[in-house]
N, C-alpha and C positions, 0 to 999 in steps of 0.2 A: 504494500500500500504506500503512495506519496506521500510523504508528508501536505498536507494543507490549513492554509487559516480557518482557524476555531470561528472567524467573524466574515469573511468574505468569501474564504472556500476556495481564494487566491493560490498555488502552488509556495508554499513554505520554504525559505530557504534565510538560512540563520537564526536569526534570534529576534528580528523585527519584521512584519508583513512589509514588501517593498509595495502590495496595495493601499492598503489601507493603516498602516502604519502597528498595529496592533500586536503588543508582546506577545513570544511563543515562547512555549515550552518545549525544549527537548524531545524526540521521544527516540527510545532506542531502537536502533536498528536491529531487531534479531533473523541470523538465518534460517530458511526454512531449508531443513536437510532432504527432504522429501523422502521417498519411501529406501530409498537403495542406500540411506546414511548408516552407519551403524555405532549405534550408542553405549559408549563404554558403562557397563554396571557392575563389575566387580572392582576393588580399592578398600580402604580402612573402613570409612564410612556403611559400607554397603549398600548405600543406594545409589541411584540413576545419577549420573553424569550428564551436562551439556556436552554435543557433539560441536566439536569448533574442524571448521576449515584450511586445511592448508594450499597453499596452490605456487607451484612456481612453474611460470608460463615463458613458453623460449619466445624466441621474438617475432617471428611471424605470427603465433597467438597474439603475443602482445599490441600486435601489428592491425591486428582483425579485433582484439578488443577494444580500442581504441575507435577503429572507423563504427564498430556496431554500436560505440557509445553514443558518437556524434548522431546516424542513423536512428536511434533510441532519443534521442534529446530530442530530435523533430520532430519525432511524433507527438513526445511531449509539449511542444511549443506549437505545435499545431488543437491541440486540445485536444487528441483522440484517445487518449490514454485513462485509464479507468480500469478502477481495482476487480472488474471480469473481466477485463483483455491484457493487463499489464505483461500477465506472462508471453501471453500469446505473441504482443509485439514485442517483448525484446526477445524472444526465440526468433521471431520474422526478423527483427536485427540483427541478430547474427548470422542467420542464413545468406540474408542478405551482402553481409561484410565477407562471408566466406566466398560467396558466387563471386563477387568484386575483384579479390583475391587471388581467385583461379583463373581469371579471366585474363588480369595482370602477366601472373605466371605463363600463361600460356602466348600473349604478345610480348612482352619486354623482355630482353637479355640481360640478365647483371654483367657487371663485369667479369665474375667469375665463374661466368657458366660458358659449358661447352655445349652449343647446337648439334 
């Protein structure tokens, strides 16, 4: 879910509405691990653990995370974004950034590549 204003319903970004001027609160961003996360439960404690994320992306990911962000932000700025479709578009963003991508790959020559 977006963050948005408690007062205008404006897209929320820091700590003051740039709509309507109106203080926000914080709210935490937690992951959704979805079904294939798996949650550590055994430790001293014995109970359920939060499953936290790691990720280290080589640089063509990083390359495609980056344009499906840009791609993801337009849609947002365009207003189409809405907590039933948010997944749906930024999976279509990435889709997107990866088609881009291959498309690249498949015209341009690095310098380092052999034809």
């Amino acid at each position: 879910m977006l963050p948005t204003c408690p007062k205008c319903n404006s897209l929320a970004v820091g700590d003051v509405c740039g709509t309507c001027g109106a203080a926000l609160t914080p709210q935490k961003l937690e992951l959704d691990p979805g079904p294939s996360a798996q949650v550590e439960t055994s430790g001293s404690g014995g109970g359920r653990r939060q499953a936290s994320a790691y990720l280290a992306l080589e640089p063509s990911e990083t390359a495609v995370l980056h344009t499906a962000s840009r791609i993801f932000s337009a849609f947002v700025a365009s207003g189409v974004v809405n907590d039933a479709n948010q997944h749906e578009l930024s999976d279509r963003s990435v889709k997107l950034a990866t088609r881009m991508a291959l498309v690249i790959e498949k015209y341009i020559q690095s310098d380092g590549e052999d034809w």
